[in-house]
py3Dmol code that shows the C-alpha trace and the ligand (Angstrom):
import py3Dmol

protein = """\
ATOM      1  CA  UNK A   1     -13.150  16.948  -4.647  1.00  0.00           C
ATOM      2  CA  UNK A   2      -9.352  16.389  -6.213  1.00  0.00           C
ATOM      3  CA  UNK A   3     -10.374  13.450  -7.166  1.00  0.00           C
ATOM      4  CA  UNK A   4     -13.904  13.236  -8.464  1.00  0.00           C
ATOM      5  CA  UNK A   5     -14.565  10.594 -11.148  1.00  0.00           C
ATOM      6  CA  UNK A   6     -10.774   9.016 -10.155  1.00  0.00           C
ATOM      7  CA  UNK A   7     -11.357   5.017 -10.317  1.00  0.00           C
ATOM      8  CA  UNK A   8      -8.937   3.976  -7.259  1.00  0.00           C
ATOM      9  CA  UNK A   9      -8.099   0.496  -6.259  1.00  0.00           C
ATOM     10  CA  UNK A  10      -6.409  -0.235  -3.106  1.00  0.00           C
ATOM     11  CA  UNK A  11      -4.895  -4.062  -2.193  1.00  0.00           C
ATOM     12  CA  UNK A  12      -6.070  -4.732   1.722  1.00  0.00           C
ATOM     13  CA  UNK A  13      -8.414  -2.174   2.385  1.00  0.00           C
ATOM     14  CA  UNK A  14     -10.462  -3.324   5.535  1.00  0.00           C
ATOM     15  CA  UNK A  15      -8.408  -2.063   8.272  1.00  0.00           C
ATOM     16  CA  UNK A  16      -5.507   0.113   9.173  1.00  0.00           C
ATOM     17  CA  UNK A  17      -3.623   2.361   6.639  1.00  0.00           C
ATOM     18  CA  UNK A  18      -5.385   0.606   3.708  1.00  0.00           C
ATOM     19  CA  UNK A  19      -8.724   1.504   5.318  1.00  0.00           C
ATOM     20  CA  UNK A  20      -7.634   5.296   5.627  1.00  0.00           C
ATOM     21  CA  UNK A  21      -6.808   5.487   2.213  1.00  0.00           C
ATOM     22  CA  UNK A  22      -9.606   4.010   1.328  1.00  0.00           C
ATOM     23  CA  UNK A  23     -12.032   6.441   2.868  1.00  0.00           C
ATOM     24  CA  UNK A  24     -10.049   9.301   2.418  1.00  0.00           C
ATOM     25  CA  UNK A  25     -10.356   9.089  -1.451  1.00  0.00           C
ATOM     26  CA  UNK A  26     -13.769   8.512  -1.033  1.00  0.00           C
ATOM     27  CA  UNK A  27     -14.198  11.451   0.802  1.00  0.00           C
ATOM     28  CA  UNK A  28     -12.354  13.673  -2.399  1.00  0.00           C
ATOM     29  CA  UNK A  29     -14.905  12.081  -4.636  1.00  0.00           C
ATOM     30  CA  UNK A  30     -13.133   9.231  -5.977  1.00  0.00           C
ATOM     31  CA  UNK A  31     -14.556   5.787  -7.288  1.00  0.00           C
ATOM     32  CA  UNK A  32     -12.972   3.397  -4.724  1.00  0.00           C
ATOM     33  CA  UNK A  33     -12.401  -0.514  -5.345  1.00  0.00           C
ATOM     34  CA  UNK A  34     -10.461  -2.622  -2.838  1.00  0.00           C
ATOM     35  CA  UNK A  35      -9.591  -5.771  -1.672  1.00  0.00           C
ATOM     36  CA  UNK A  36      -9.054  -7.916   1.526  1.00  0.00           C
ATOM     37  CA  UNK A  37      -8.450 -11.328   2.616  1.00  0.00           C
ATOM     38  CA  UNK A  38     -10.752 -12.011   5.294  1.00  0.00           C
ATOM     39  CA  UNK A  39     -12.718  -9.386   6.831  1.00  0.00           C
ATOM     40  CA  UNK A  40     -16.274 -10.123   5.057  1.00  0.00           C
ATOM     41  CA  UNK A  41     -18.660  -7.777   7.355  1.00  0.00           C
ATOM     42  CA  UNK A  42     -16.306  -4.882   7.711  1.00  0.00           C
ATOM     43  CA  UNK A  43     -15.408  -4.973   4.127  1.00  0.00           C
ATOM     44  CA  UNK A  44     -19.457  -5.308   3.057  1.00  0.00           C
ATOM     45  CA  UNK A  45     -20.111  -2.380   5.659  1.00  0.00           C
ATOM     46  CA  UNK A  46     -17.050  -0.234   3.778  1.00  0.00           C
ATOM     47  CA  UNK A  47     -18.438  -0.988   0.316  1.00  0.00           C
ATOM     48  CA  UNK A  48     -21.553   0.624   1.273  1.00  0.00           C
ATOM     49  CA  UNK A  49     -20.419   3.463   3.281  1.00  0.00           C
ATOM     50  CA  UNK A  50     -18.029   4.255   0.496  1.00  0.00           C
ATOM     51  CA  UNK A  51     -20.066   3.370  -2.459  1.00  0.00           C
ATOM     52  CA  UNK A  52     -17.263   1.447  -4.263  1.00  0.00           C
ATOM     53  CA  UNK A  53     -16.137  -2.168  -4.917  1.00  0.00           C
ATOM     54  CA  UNK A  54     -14.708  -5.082  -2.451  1.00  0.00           C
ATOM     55  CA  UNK A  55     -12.718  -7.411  -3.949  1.00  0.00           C
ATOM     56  CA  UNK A  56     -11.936 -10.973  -1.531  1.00  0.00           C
ATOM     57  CA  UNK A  57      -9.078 -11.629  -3.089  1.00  0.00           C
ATOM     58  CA  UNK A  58      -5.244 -12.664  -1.601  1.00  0.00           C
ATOM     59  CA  UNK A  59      -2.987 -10.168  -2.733  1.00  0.00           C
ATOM     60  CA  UNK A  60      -0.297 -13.477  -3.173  1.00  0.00           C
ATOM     61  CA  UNK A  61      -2.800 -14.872  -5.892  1.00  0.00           C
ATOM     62  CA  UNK A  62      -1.903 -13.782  -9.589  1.00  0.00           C
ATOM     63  CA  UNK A  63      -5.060 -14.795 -11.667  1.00  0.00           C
ATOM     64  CA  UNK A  64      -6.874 -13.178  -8.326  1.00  0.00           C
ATOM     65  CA  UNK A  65      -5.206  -9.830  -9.288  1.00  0.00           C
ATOM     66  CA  UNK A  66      -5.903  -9.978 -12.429  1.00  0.00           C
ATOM     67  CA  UNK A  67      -9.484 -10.440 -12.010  1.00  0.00           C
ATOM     68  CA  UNK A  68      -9.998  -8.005  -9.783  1.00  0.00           C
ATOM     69  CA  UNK A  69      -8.745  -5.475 -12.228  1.00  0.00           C
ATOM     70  CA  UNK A  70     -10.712  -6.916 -15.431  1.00  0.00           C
ATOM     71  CA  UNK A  71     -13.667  -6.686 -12.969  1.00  0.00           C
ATOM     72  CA  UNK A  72     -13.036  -2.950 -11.948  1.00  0.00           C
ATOM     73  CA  UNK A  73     -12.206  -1.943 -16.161  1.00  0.00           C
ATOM     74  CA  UNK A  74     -15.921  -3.907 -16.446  1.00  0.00           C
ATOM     75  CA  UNK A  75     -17.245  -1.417 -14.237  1.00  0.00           C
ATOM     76  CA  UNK A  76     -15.404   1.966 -14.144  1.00  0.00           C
ATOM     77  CA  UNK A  77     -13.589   1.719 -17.734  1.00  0.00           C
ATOM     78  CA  UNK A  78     -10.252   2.038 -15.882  1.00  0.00           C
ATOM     79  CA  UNK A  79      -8.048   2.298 -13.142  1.00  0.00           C
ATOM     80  CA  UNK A  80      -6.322   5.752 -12.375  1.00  0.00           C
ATOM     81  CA  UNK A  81      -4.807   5.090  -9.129  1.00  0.00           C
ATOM     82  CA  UNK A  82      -3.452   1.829  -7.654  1.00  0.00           C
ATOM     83  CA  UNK A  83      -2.294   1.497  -4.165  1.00  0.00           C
ATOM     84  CA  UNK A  84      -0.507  -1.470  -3.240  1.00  0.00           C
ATOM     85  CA  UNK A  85      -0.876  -1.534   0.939  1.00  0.00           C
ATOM     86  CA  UNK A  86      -1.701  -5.237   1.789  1.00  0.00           C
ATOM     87  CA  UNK A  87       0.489  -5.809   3.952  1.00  0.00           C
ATOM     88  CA  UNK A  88       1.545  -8.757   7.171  1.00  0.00           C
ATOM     89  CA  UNK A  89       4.378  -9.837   9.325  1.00  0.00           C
ATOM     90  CA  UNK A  90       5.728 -12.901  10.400  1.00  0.00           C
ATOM     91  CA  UNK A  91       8.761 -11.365  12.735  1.00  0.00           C
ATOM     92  CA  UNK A  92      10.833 -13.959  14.196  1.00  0.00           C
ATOM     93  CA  UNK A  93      14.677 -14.023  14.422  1.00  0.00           C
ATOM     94  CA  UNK A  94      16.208 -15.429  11.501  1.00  0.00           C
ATOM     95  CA  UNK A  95      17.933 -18.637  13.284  1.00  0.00           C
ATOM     96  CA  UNK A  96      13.958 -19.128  14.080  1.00  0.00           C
ATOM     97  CA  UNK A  97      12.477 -18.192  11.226  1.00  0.00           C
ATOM     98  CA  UNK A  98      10.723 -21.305   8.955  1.00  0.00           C
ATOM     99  CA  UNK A  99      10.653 -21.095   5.207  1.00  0.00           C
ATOM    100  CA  UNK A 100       6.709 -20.636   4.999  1.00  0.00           C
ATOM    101  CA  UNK A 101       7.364 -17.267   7.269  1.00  0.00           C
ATOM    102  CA  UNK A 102       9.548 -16.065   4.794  1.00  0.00           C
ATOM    103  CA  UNK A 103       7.315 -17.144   1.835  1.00  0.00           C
ATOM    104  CA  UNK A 104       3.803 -15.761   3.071  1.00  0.00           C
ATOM    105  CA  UNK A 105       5.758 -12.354   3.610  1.00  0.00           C
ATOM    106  CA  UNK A 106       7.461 -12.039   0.850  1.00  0.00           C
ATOM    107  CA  UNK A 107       4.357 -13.306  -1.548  1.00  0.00           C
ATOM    108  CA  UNK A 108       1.847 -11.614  -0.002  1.00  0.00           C
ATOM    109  CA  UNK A 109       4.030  -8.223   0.270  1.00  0.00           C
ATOM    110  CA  UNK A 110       5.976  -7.934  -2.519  1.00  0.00           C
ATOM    111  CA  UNK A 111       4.593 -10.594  -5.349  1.00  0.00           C
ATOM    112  CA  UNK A 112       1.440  -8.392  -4.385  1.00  0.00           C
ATOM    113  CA  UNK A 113       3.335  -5.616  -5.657  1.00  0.00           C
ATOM    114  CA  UNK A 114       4.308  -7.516  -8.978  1.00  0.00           C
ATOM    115  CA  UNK A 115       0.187  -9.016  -9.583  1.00  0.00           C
ATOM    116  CA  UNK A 116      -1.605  -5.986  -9.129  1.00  0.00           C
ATOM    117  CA  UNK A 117       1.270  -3.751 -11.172  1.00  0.00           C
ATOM    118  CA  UNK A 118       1.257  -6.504 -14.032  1.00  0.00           C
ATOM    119  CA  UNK A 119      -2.453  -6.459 -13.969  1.00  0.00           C
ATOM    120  CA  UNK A 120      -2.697  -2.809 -14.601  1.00  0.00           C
ATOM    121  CA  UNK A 121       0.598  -1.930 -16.924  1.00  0.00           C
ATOM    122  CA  UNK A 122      -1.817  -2.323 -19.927  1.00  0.00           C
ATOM    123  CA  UNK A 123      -4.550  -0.793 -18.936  1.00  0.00           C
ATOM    124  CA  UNK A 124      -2.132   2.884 -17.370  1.00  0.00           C
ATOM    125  CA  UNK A 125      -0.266   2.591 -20.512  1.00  0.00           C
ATOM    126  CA  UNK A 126      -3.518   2.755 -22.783  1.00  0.00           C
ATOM    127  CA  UNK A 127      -5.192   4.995 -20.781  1.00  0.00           C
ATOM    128  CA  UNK A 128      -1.634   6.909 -21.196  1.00  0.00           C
ATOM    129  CA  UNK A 129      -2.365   7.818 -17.058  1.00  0.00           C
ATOM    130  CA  UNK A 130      -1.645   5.779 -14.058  1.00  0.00           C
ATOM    131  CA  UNK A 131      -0.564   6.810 -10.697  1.00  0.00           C
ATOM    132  CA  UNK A 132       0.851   3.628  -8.642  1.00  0.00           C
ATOM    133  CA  UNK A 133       1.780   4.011  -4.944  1.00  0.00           C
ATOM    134  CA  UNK A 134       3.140   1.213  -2.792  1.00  0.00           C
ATOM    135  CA  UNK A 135       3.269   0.912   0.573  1.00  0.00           C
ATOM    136  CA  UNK A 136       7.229   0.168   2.085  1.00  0.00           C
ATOM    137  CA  UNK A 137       8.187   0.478   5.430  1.00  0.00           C
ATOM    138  CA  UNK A 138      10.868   2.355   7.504  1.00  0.00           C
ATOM    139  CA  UNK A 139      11.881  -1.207   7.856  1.00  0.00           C
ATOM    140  CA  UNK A 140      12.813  -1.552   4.125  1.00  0.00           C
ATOM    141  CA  UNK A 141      15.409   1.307   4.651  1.00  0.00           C
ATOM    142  CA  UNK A 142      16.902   0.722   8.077  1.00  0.00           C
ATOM    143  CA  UNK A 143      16.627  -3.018   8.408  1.00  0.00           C
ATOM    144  CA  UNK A 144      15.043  -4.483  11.639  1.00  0.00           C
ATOM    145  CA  UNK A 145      15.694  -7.528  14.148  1.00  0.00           C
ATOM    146  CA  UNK A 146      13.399 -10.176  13.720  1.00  0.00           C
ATOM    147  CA  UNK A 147      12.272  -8.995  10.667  1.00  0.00           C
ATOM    148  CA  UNK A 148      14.397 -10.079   8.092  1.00  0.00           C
ATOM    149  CA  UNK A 149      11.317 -11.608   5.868  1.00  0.00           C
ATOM    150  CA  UNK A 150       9.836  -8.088   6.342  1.00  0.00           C
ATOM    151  CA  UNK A 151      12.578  -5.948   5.568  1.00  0.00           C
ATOM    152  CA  UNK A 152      13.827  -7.925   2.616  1.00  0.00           C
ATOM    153  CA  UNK A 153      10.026  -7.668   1.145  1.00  0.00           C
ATOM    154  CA  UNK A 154      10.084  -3.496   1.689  1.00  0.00           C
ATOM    155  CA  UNK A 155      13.385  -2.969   0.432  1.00  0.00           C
ATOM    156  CA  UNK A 156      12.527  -4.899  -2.728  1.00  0.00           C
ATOM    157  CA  UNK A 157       8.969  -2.525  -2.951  1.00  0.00           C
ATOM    158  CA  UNK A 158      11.688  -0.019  -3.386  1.00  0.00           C
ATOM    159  CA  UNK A 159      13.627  -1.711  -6.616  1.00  0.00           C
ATOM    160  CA  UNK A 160      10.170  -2.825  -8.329  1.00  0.00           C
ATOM    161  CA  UNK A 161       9.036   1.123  -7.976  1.00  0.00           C
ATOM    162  CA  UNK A 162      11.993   2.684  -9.483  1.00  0.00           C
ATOM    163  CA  UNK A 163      12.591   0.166 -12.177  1.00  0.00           C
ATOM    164  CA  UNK A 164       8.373   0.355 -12.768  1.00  0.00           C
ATOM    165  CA  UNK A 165       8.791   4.342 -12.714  1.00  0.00           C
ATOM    166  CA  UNK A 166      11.723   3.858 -15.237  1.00  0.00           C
ATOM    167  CA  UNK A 167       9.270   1.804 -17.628  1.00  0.00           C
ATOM    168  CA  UNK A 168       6.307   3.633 -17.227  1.00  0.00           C
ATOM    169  CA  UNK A 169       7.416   7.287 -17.319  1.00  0.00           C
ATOM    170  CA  UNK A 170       6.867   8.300 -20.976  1.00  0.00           C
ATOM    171  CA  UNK A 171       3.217   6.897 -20.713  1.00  0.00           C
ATOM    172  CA  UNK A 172       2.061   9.114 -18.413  1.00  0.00           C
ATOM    173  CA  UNK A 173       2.265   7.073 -15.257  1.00  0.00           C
ATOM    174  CA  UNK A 174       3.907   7.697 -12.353  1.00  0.00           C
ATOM    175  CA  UNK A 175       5.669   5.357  -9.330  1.00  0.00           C
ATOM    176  CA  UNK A 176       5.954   5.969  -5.922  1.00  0.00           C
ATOM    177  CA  UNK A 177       6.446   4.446  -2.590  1.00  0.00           C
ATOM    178  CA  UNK A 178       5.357   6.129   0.875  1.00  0.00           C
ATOM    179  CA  UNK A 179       7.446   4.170   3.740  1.00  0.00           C
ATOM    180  CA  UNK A 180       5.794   4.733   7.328  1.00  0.00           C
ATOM    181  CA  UNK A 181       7.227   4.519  10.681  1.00  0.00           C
ATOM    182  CA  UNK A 182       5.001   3.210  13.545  1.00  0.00           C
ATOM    183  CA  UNK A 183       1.362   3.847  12.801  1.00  0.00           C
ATOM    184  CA  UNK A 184      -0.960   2.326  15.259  1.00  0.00           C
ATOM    185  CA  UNK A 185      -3.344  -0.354  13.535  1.00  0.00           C
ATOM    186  CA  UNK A 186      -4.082  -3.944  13.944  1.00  0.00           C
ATOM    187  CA  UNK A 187      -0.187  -4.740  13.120  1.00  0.00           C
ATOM    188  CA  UNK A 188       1.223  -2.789  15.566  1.00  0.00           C
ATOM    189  CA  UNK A 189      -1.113  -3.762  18.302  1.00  0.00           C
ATOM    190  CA  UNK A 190       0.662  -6.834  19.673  1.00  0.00           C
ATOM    191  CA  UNK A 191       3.753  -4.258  20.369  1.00  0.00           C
ATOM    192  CA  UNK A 192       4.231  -4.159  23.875  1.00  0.00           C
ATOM    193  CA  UNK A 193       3.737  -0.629  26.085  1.00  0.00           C
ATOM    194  CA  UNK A 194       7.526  -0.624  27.260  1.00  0.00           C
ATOM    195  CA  UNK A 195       8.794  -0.880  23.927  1.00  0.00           C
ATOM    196  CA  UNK A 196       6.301   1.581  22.321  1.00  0.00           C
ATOM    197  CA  UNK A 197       7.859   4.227  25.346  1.00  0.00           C
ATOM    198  CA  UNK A 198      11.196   3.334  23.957  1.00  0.00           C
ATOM    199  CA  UNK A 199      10.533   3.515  20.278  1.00  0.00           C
ATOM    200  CA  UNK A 200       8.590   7.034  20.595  1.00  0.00           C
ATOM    201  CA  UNK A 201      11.584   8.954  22.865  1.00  0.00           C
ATOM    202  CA  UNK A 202      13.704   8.268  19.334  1.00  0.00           C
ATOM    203  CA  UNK A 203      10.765   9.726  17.356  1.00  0.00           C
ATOM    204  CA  UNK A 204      11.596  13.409  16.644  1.00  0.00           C
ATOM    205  CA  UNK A 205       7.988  14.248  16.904  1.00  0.00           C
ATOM    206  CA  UNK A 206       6.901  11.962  19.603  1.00  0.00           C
ATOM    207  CA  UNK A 207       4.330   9.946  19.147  1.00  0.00           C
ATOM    208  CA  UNK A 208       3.128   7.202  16.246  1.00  0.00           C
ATOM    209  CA  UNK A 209       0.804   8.212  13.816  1.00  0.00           C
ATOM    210  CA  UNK A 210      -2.514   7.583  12.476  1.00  0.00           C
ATOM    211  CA  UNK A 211      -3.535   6.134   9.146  1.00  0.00           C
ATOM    212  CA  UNK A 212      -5.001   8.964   8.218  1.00  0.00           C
ATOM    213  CA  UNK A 213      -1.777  10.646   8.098  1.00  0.00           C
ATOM    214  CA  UNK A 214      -0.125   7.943   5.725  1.00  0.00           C
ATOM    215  CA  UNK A 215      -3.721   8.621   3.984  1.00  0.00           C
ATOM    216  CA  UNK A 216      -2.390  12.807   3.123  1.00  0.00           C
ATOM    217  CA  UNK A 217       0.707  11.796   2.014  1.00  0.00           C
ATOM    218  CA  UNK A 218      -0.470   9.033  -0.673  1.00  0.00           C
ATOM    219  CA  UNK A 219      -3.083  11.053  -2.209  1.00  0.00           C
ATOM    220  CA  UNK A 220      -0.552  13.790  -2.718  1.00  0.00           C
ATOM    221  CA  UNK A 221       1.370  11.355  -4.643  1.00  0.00           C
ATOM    222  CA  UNK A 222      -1.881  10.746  -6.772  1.00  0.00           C
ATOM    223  CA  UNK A 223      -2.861  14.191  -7.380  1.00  0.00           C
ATOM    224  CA  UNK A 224      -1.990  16.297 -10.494  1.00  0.00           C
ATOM    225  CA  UNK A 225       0.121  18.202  -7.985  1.00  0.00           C
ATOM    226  CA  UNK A 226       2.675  15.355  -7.981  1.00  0.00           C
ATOM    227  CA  UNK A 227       2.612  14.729 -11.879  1.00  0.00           C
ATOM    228  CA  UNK A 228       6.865  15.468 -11.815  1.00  0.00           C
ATOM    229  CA  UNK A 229       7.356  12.987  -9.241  1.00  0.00           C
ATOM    230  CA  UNK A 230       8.196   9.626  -9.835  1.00  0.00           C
ATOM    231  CA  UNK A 231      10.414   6.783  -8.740  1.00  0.00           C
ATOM    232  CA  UNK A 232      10.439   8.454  -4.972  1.00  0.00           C
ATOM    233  CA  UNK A 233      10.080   7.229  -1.635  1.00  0.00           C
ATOM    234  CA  UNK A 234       8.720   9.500   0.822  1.00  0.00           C
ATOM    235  CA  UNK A 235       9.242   8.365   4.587  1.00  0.00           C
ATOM    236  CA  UNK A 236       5.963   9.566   6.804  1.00  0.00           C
ATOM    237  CA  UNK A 237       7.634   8.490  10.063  1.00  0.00           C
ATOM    238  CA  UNK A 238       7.814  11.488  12.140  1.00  0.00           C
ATOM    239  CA  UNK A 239      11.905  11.516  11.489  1.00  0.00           C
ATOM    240  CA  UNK A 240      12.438   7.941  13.434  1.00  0.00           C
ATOM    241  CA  UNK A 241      14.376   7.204  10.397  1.00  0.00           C
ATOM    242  CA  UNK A 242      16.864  10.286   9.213  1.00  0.00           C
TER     243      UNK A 242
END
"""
ligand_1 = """\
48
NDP
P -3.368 -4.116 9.221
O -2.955 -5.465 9.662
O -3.976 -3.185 10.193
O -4.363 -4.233 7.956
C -3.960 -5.003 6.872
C -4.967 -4.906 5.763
O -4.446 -5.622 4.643
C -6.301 -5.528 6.096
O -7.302 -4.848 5.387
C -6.147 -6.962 5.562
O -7.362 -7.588 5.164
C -5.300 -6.719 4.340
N -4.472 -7.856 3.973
C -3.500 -8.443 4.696
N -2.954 -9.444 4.002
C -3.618 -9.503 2.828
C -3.517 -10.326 1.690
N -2.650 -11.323 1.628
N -4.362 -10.092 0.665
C -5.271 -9.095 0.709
N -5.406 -8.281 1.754
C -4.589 -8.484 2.808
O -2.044 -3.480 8.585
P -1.559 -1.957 8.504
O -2.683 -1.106 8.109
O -0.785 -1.639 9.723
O -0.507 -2.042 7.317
C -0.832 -1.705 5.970
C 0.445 -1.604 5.171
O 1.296 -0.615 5.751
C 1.253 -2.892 5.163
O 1.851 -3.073 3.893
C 2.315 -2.649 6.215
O 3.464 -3.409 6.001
C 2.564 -1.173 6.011
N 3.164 -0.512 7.160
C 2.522 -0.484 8.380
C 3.122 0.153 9.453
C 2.474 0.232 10.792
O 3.124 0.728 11.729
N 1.239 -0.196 10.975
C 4.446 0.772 9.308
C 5.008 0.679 8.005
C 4.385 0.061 6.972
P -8.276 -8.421 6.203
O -8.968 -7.382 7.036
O -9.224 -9.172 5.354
O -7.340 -9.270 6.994
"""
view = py3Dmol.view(width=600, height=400)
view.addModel(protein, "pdb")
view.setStyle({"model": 0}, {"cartoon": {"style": "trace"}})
view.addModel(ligand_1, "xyz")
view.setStyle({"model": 1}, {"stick": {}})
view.zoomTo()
view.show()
């Protein structure tokens, strides 16, 4: 029970990694809010299983951000822990790509990033506490074919963290991002079976991963355990990238 009485929030918590995180804070006892775009049923089945808050609410919307937060300080007092996951792709070639592909990446990845940090700045810094974790990508790192929008939006994840970890250091509040590999979830499903084959043989350990282990990883980087780490990226990718 690490984190008993923690108020968590958590951007696109219905399925995949954000879902894992979701419940796996739960489990340790936390107070869990999060949002999602579109999922109604699974996210009003979460809330209850989990006892915490949904939020409908487009991570690319910032007066949406900021009222989920006001909402959550209305009801918990605070927010301890933020975890920026909502996440989507648009992958297409560049020479194919359209301008709204690159827009609804980048806004709903990275602006994301920007809303729901701006929304809670105050409110760590009072509180004088504040762990933030944001979810990057191998991607952001290595770069990726077809996914220019994608890797542009994780590599800047990267810049806002270490420049927010910069700012918010003295105040108690910590800044980290956890980059995956291939974790199977809704996003990876359209993947095809050849080039999953392909993709694991360069995967030192063989196999993709599941989000509960990109779950472990982030609330290490919550816990008081990881109070002298800050402006890090830890890659949970099995080695595919080193
Ligand atoms: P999924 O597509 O499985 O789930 C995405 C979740 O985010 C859903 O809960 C969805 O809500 C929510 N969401 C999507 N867009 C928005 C938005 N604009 N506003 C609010 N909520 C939104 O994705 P994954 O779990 O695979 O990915 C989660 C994060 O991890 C992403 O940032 C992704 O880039 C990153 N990642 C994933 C990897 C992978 O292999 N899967 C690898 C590396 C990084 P709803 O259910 O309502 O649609």
């Amino acid at each position: 029970m690490e984190f008993k009485e923690t108020r968590v929030l958590v951007t696109g918590g219905t399925r995949g990694i954000g879902r894992g995180i979701v419940e796996a804070f739960a489990v340790e006892g936390a107070q869990v809010a999060f949002t999602y775009r579109s999922s109604v049923a699974v996210a009003e089945e979460l809330e209850e299983a989990t006892g915490g808050l949904a939020f409908q609410c487009d991570a690319a919307d910032f007066d949406g951000a900021e009222q989920v937060v006001k909402q959550m300080v209305k009801a918990w007092g605070g927010v301890d822990v933020l975890v920026n996951n909502a996440g989507i792709t648009r992958d297409n070639l560049l020479m194919r790509m359209s301008e709204s592909d690159w827009d609804v990446v980048i806004n709903a990845n990275l602006k994301s990033i920007f809303n729901y940090s701006k929304a809670v700045y105050r409110v760590m810094m009072r509180q004088r506490y504040g762990r933030i974790v944001n979810i990057s990508s191998i991607v952001g790192l290595t770069g990726n074919p077809g996914q220019a929008n994608y890797a542009a939006s994780k590599a800047g994840i990267i810049g806002i963290s270490k420049s927010l970890a910069k700012e918010l250091g003295a105040r108690g509040v910590t800044v980290n991002v956890v980059a995956p590999g291939y974790v199977e979830t809704d996003m990876t499903e359209g993947i095809s079976e050849k080039m999953k084959e392909n993709m694991i043989r360069s995967v030192p350990v063989r196999r993709t991963a599941v989000p509960e282990e990109i779950a472990a990883p982030v609330l290490f980087l919550a816990s008081s355990g990881a109070a002298y780490i800050t402006g890090q990226v830890l890659t949970v990718d099995g080695g595919l990238s080193m």
